[in-house]
C-alpha positions in Angstrom: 110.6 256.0 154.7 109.8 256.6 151.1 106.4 255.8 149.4 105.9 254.4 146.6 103.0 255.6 144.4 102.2 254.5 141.4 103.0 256.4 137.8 100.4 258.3 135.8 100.5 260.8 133.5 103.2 261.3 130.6 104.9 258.8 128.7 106.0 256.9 132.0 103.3 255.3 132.4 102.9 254.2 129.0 104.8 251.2 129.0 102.9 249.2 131.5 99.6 249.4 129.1 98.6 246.2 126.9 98.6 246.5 123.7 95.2 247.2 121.9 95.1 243.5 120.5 95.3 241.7 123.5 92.5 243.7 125.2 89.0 243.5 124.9 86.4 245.8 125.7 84.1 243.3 126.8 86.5 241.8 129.5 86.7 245.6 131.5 90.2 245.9 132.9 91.2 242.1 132.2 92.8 240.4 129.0 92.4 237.6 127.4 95.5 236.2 128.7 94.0 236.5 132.0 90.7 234.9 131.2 92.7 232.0 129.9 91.7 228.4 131.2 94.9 227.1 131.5 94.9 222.9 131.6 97.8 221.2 133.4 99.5 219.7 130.6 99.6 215.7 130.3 102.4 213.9 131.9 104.2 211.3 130.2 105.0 208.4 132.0 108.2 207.2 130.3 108.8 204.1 133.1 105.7 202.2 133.0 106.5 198.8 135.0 105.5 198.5 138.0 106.8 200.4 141.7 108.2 198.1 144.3 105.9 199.5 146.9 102.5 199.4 146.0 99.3 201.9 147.8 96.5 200.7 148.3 92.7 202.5 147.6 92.6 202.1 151.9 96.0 204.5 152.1 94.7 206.7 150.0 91.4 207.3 151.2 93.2 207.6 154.4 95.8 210.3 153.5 93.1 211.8 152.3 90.7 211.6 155.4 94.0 213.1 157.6 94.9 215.7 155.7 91.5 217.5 155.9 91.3 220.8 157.6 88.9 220.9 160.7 85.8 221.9 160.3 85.0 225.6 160.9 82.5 226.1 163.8 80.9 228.9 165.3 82.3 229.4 168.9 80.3 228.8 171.7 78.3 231.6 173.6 78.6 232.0 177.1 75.8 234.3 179.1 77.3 235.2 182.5 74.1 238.1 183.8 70.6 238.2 183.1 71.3 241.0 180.5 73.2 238.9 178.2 70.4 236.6 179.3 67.5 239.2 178.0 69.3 240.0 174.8 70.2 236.8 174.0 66.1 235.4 174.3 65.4 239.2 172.4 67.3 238.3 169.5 66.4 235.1 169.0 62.7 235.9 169.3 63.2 238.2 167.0 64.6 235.8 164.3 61.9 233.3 164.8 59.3 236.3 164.5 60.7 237.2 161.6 61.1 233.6 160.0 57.1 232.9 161.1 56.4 236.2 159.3 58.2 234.6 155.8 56.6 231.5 156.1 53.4 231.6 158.2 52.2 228.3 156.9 54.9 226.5 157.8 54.6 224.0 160.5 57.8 223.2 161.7 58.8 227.0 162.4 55.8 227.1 164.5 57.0 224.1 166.2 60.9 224.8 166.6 59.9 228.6 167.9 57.5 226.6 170.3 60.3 224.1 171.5 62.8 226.5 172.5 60.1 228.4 174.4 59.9 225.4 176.3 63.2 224.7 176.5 63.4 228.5 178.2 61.2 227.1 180.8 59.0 229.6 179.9 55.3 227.9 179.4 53.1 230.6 178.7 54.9 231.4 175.8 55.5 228.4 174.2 51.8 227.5 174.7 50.8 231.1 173.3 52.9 229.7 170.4 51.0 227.0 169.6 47.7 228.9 170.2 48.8 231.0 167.5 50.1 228.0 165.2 46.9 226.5 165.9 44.7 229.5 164.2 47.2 229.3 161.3 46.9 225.3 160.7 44.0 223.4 162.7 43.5 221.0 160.5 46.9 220.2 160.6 47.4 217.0 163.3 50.8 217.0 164.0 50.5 220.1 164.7 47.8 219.2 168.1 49.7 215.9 168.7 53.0 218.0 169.2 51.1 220.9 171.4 49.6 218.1 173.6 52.9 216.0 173.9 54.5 219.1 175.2 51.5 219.9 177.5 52.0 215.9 178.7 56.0 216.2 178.7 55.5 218.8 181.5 52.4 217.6 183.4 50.0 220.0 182.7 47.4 217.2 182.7 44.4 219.0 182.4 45.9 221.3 179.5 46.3 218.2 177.8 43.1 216.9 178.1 41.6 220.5 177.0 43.7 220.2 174.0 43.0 216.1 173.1 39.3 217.4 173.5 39.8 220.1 170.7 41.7 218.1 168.6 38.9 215.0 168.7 36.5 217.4 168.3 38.0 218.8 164.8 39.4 216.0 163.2 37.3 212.8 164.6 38.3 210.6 161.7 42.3 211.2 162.8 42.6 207.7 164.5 46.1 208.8 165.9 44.5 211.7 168.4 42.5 209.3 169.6 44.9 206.7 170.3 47.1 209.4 172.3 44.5 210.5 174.1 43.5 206.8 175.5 46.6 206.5 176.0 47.4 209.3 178.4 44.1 208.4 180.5 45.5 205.1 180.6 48.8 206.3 182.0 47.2 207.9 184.4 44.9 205.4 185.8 41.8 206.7 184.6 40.2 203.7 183.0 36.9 205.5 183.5 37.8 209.0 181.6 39.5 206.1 178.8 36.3 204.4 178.6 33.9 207.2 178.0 37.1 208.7 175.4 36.3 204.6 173.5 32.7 205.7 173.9 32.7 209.2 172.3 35.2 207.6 169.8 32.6 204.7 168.7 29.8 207.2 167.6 32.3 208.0 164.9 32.0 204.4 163.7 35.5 203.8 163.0 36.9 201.1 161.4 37.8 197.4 162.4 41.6 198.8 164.4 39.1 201.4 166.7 36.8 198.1 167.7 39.5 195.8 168.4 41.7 198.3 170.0 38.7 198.8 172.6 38.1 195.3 172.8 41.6 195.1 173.8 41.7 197.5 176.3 38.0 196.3 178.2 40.2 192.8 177.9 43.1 194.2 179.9 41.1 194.8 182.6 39.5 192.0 182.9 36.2 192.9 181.6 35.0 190.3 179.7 31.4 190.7 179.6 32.0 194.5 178.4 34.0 193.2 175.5 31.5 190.5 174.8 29.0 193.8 174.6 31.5 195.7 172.4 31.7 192.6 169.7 28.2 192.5 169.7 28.0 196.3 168.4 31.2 195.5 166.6 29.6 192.7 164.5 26.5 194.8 163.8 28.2 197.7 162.7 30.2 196.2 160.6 28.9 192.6 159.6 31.9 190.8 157.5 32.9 187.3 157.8 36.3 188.9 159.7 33.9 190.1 162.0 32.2 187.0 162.8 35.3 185.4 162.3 37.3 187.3 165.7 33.8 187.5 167.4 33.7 183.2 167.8 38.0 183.2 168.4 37.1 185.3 171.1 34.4 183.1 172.5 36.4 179.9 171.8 38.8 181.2 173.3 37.1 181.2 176.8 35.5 177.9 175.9 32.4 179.1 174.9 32.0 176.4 172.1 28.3 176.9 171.9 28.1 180.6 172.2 31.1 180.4 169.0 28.7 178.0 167.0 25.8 180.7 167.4 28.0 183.3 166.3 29.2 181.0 163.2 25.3 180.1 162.3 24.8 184.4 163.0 27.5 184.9 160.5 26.0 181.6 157.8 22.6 183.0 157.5 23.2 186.9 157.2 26.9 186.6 154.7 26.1 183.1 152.6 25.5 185.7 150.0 29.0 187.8 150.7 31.5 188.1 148.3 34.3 186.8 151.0 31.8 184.0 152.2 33.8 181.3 151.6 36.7 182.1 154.1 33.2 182.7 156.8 32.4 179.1 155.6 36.0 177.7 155.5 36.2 179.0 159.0 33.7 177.4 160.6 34.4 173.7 159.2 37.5 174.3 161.0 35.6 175.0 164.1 34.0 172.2 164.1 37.0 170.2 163.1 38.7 171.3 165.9 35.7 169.9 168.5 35.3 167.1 166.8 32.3 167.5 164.9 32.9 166.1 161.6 30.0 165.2 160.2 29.0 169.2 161.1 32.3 170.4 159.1 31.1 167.9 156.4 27.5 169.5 156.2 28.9 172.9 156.5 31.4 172.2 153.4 29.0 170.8 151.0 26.3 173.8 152.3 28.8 175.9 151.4 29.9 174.5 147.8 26.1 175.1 147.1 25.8 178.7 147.9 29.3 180.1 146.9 29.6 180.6 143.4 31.8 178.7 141.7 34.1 181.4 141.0 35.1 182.0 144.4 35.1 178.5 145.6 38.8 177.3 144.8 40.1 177.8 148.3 36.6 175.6 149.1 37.2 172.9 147.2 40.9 172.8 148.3 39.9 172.7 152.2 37.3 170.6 151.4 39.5 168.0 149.3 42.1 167.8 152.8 39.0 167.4 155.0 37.9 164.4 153.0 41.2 162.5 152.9 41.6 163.1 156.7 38.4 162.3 158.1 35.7 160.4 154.8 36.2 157.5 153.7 36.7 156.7 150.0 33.4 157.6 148.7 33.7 160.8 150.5 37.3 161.6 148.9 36.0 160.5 144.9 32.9 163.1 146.2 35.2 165.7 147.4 37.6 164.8 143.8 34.2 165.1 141.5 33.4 168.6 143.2 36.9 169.8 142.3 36.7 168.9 138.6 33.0 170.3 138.5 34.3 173.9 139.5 37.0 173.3 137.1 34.4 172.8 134.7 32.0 175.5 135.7 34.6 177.6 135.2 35.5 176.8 132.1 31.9 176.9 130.7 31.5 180.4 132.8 34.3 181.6 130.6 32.8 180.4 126.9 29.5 179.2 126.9 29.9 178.1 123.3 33.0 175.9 124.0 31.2 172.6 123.1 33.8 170.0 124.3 34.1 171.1 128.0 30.0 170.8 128.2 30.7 167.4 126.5 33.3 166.8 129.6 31.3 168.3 132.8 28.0 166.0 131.5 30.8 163.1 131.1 31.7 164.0 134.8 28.4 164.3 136.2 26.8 161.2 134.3 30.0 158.8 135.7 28.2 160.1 139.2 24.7 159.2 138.6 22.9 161.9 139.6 19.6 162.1 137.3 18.7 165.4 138.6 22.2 167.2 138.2 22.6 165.4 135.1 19.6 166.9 133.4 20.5 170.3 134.8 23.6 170.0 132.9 21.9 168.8 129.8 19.2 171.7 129.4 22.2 174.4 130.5 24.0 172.9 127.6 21.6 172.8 125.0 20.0 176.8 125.8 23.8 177.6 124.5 22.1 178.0 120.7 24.9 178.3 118.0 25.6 182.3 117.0 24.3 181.9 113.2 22.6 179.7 111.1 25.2 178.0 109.5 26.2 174.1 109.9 29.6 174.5 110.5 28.7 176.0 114.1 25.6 173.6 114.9 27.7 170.1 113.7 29.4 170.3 117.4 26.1 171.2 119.3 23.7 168.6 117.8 25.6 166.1 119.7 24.4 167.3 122.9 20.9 167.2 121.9 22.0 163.5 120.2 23.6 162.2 123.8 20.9 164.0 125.8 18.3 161.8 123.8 20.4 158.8 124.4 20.7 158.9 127.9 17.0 159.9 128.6 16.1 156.3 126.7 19.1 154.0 127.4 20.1 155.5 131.2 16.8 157.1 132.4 14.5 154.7 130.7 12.2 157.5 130.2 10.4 157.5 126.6 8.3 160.4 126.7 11.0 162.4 127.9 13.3 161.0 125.0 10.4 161.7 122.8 10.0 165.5 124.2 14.0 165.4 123.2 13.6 165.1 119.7 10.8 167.2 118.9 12.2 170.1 120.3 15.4 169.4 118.9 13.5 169.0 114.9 11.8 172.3 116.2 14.8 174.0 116.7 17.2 173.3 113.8 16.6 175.7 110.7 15.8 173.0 108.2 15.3 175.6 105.5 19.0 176.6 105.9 20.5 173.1 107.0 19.3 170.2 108.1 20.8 167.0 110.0 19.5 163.9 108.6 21.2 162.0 111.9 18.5 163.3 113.5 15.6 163.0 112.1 16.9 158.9 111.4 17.4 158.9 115.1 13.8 159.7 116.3 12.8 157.6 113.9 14.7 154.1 115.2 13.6 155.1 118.3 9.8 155.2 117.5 10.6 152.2 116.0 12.0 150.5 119.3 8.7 151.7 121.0 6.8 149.9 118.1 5.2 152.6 117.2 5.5 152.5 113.1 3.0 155.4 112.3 5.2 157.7 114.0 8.3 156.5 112.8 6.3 156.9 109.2 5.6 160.7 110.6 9.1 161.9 111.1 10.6 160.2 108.0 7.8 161.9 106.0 8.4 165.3 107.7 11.6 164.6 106.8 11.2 164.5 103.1 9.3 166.6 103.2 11.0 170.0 105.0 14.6 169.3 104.3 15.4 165.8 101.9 18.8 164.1 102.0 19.9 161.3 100.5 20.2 159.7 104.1 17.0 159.6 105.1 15.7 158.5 101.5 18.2 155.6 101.8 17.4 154.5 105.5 13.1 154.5 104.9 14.1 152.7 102.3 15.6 149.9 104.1 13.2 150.1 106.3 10.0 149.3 104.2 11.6 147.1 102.1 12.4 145.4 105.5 8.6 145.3 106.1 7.6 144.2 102.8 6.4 146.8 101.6 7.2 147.1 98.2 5.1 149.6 97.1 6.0 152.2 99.6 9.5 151.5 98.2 9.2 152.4 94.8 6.6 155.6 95.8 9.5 156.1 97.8 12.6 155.7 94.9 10.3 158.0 92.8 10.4 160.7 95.1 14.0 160.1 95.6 14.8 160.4 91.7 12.5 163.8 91.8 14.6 165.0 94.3 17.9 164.2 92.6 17.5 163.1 89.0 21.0 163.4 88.6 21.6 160.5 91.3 22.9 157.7 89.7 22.6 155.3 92.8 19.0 156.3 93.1 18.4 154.7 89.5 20.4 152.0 90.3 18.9 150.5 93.7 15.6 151.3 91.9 16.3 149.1 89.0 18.1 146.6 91.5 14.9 146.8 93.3 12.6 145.6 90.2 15.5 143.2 89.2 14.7 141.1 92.6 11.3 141.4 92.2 11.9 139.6 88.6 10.5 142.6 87.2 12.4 142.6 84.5 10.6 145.4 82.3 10.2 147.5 84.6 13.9 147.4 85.4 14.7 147.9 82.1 13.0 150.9 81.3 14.1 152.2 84.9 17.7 151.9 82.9 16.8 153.4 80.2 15.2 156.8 81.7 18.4 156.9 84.2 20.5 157.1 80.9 18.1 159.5 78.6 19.1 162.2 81.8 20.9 165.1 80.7 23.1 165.1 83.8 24.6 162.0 86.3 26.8 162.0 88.5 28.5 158.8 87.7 27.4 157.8 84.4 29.7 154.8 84.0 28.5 152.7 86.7 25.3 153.6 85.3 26.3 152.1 82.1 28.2 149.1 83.7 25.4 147.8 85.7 22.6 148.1 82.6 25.1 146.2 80.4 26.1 143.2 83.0 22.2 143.3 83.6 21.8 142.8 80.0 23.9 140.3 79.8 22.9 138.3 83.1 19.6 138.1 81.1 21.2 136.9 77.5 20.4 139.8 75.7 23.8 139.9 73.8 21.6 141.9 70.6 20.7 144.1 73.2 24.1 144.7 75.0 25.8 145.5 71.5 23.1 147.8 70.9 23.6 149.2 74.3 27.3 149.4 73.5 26.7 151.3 70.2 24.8 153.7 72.2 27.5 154.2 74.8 30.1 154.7 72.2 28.0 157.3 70.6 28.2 159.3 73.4 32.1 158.7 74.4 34.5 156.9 72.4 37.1 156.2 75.7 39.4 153.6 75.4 38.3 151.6 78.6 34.5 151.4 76.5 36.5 150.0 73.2 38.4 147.4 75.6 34.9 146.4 77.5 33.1 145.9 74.6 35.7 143.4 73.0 35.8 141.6 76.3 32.1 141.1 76.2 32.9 140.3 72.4 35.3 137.7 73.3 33.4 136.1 76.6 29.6 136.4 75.5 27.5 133.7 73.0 25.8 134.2 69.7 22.6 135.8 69.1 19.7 133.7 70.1 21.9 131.1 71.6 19.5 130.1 74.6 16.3 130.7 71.9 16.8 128.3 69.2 15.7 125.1 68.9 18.1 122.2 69.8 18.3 121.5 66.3 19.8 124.8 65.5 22.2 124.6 68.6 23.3 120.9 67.2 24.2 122.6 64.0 26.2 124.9 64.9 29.2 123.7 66.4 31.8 125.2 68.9 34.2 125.8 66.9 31.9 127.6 64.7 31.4 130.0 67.9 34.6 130.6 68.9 35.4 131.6 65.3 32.8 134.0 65.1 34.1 135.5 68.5 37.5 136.2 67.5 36.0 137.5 64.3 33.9 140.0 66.2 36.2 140.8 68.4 39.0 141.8 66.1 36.5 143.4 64.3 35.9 145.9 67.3 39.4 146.3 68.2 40.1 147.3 64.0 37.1 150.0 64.7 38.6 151.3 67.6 42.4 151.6 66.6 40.9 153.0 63.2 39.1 155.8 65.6 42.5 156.0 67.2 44.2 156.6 64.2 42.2 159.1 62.1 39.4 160.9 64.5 42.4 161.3 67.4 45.7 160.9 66.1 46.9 162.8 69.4 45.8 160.1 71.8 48.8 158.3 71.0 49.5 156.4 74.3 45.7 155.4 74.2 46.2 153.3 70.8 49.5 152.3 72.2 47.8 151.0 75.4 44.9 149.3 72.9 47.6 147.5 70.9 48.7 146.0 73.6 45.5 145.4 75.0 44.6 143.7 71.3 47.9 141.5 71.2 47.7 140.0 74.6 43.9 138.9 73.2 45.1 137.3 70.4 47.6 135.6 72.0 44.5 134.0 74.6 43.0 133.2 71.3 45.5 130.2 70.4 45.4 129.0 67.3 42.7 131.1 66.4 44.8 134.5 67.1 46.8 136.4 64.7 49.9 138.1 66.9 51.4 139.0 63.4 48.9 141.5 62.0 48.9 143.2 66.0 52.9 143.4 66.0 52.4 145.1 62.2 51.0 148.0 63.7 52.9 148.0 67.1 54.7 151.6 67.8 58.0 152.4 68.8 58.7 154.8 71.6 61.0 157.5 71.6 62.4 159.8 74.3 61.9 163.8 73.6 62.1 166.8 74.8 59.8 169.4 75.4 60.2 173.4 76.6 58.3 173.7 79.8 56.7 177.8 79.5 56.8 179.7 82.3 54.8 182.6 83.6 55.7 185.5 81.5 56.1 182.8 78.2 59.8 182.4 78.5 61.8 179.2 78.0 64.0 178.2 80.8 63.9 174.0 81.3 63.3 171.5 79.3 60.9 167.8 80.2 61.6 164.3 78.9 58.1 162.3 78.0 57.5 159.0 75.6 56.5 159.6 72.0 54.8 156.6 70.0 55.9 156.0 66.4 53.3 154.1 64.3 54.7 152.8 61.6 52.5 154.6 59.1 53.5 158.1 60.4 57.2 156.4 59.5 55.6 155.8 55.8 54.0 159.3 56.0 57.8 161.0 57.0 59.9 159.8 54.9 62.6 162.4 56.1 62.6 160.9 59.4 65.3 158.1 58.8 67.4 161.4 57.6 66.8 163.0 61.1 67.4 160.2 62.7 70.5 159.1 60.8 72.1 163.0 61.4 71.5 162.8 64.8 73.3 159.4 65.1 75.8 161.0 63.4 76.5 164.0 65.9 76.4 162.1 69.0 79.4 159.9 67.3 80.7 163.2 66.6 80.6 164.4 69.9 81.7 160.9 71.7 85.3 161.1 69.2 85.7 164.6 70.5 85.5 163.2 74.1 88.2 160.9 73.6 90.8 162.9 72.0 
């Protein structure tokens, strides 16, 4: 046989070495070649239409599943002596020795080295195991529920109990090692040792589960009386309306109706304040639903809507609500309606005190019931919610309360000095320096009034004045002396009024009016004349209008021209030109109800009427002549006069002159003007009405030129058009 070695040395060898380029030193004794990631290249598919046969996702998968190789598993170990025996439990303790030395704080190789011990059959060791788990993790209680399962899976009873003990005894609050360990004594029929296990359990004072589940257990064998002991403690170790709740289902449940109602009035008294004491509460009405009592349900319910605050109360009202339309008649059900809406309402004023409208509803709600008491509860809660700041805007909403609180005391509660009491501390509490609401003050006053008590009423409208004055309260004492007669107290009262507000030009005027009625005619005319020597009026022309026609009702025409003359002193408008020549044109001679009738025989009508149109021509000439020269801009003004001055002439008849109006008539013209914008720019253009007088005509002669060229280019233009 020959071997076959391979070469070295010389130049043999030499041609089996890479060149340098396709080497790198990085790589050791492999190339880049070899390093390669070679990708299978892309097939094309040149038939693309679809096989004849198609597979499905199911044949695939299931090629798949039987073409898989069988899994690899360890063969099985057979142990035929003891020896093999010995070294197989050596080794294997060894692993787990080693693996608890790695991980000493975990649990579950404490418990797996403990399991097979067991499954060895050999006890001691497994138990030594979990001794020594035990000193690693104590507080760990799965740890003593699997060492005393194991010590119960192979009826060591009393190990097991020795280890429940311990485990109790270290972790008391671990619910689970006590359950297991009542358990086991239950197994084993010792109802005794389970007992005293509850026992030691309940001075832990567990929670709710530990009570019932003891209840349960005294229940299963038969002892009733003991469990009746147990709730007892239960209750007054832990007093909740649950509590109470299973206590009385327990008792009605062996028919112990009146022992259940004890426990239910119990549970009432000490929880009515508890935040859960409307299920207590709803509980109970149920109770006595379900015996029959339903005027006790009833009395419970609306205890309960009393005590529980209205936050809570929705289930309440809901329960309450079906009681009513079940078992109360219809009163009962619009009560058991009414108390819905009222928590709707408290709840609702809970969440904004300041919210106005829903107090304005919940006293709406409460007053369509009637009850005085409630009613004025509801009132004075309302009212203590005082407006954030002194300004009006946030008070205009909240003196109505104080308004309809009033209202009701007098019209529904027919009680004056409590109405009285109302508006005094409402005028105590409004900062009249700031802000004042005359309604009020006018208010208390009519109502002292009503009682006939005038002095007072005299009071408040003087405080009035006083502290905050408005044009209001002026206005209404007013009316109300000048009711009485008292006409003195009514002009004291108009001169306080026009010290207050000179610039108040109905002041002057009901004044005057005043002294007019009393035929006090001086006086009214010197109250005219001090209203118009004031620098400043509000509304001066009414002023004006009412002195003239009071002027004229008297016959003063010398007096109302002078008063005219006056007026247009101070403003030449056009509607004061065009009221003047109406008086003009309407009113009599001087001295035409003062002359002798032989003076009034002389002078005939026709003499009068001539020397009307004379005067008022003459007026209108004055004012188109202002017009004209003094305000040449006002063109639509003189226009508006012209027209004003022809349609007069033309009521004049014969007398009239139309010609010498149309003379000076204009002509109106359409222009344009630029419309500037912000930054001064032209961009549009605006159509308006021009007047042309005829003496601006006589003034431009080159007008007709303009006028004429620009006829001449709109021809222009129009030829263009049609070509």
């Amino acid at each position: 046989m020959a071997l076959i070695t391979p070469a070295s040395g010389g130049g043999g060898g030499g041609g089996d070495k890479a060149p340098p380029s396709a080497s790198d030193p990085s790589l050791g004794f492999l190339t880049k070649r070899d390093t390669e990631v070679k990708l299978p290249r892309a097939t094309r598919v040149k038939n693309k239409t679809p096989a004849s046969v198609q597979i499905t996702a199911e044949q695939i998968l299931r090629e798949a599943r039987e073409r898989q190789e069988p899994e690899i598993r360890p063969p099985k170990q057979k142990i035929t002596d003891s020896i093999e025996l010995s070294e197989y439990r050596l080794r294997r303790r060894k692993e787990f020795e080693d693996v608890i030395r790695r991980v000493r704080w975990n649990v579950n190789a404490w418990v797996k080295y403990a399991k097979w011990e067991e499954q060895q059959r050999d006890f001691a060791r497994a138990r030594s195991v979990y001794e020594r788990a035990l000193d690693v993790a104590h507080r760990d209680h799965t740890l003593w529920l699997k060492y005393a399962e194991f010590e119960m899976r192979n009826r060591f009873v009393n190990h097991a109990r020795n280890v429940w003990d311990r485990a109790v005894s270290l972790l008391p609050r671990v619910d689970q090692l006590w359950y297991k360990y009542i358990h086991m004594e239950e197994l084993l029929g010792a109802v005794a040792n389970a007992r005293q296990v509850f026992e030691r359990w309940m001075a832990w004072r567990p929670d709710t589960a530990g009570w019932n589940s003891y209840i349960k257990f005294e229940l299963r064998y038969g002892e009733v009386e003991r469990a009746r002991a147990i709730y007892e403690r239960f209750v007054a170790e832990h007093p909740r309306p649950d509590t109470f709740i299973r206590y009385a289902k327990f008792e009605m449940k062996r028919g112990e109706v009146e022992r259940a109602r004890q426990v239910y009035e119990r549970a009432a008294d000490l929880l009515a304040d508890d935040e859960d004491a409307q299920v207590l509460f709803v509980a109970f009405a149920e109770f006595e639903e379900r015996c029959r009592e339903v005027e006790r349900a009833r009395a419970i319910y609306k205890y309960a809507l009393d005590r529980v605050p209205k936050g809570q109360a929705e289930e309440l009202y809901r329960k309450f609500l079906a009681f009513e339309k079940q078992f109360g008649d219809r009163e009962g059900i619009e009560d058991a309606i009414v108390g819905k809406r009222r928590f709707q309402y408290e709840d609702e004023v809970r969440k904004n005190p300041l919210n106005y409208d829903s107090w304005f509803d919940y006293i709406r709600l409460e007053e369509s019931v009637g009850n005085n008491d409630r009613i004025r509860e509801v009132y004075e809660r309302a009212i203590a919610n005082i407006p954030p700041a002194d300004e009006k805007r946030y008070w205009q909403r909240y003196i109505y309360l104080w308004i309809n609180y009033a209202l009701y005391e007098e019209l529904d509660a027919k009680d004056v000095e409590r109405t009285r009491e109302v508006y005094s501390e409402c005028l105590k509490l409004v900062p009249h320096k700031k802000f004042t609401f005359a309604k009020m003050w006018l208010m208390a006053a009519q109502f002292e009034i009503r009682q006939r008590n005038l002095k007072a009423a005299r009071q408040i409208l003087g405080n009035a004045i006083g502290m905050s004055p408005k044009g209001k309260i002026f206005k209404k004492y007013i009316e109300i002396e000048l009711y009485l007669g008292n006409f003195d107290r009514c002009r004291t009262l108009y001169e306080k009024y026009i010290e207050w507000s000179p610039a108040n030009c109905y002041a002057w005027r009901k004044y005057a009016e005043l002294e007019k009625n009393l035929s006090e005619t001086d006086r009214a005319r010197s109250i005219y004349e001090l209203a118009i020597a004031q620098p400043a009026l509000d509304t001066p022309e009414v002023l004006w209008k009412e002195y003239l026609q009071f002027e004229i009702d008297e016959n003063e025409f010398d007096r109302t021209r002078e008063l005219y003359e006056r007026l247009l002193d101070r403003t030449k408008h056009l509607k004061v030109w065009i009221s003047y020549t109406e008086f003009e044109a309407s009113a009599g001679l001087a001295g035409e109800d003062g002359e002798s009738e032989e003076i009034k025989n002389e002078v005939s009508y026709h003499e009068q009427q001539i020397e009307r149109v004379r005067r008022c021509r003459a007026i209108f000439e004055r004012a188109f002549e202002y017009f004209k020269t003094s305000a040449p801009e006002l063109k639509e003004e003189r226009a508006m006069l012209l027209e004003e001055w022809l349609n007069k002439e033309v009521s004049f008849g014969d007398l009239g002159d139309v010609t010498l109006v149309q003379k000076k008539a204009p002509r109106k013209v359409k222009r344009k003007r630029p419309i500037p914008t912000e930054d001064g720019s032209t961009v549009a253009y605006e159509e308006y009405i021009d007047y042309i007088f005829p003496d601006e005509v006589a003034l431009a002669p080159n007008l007709k030129i303009l006028e004429a060229a620009y006829k001449w280019k709109k021809q222009k233009t129009d030829d263009t058009d049609d070509v």
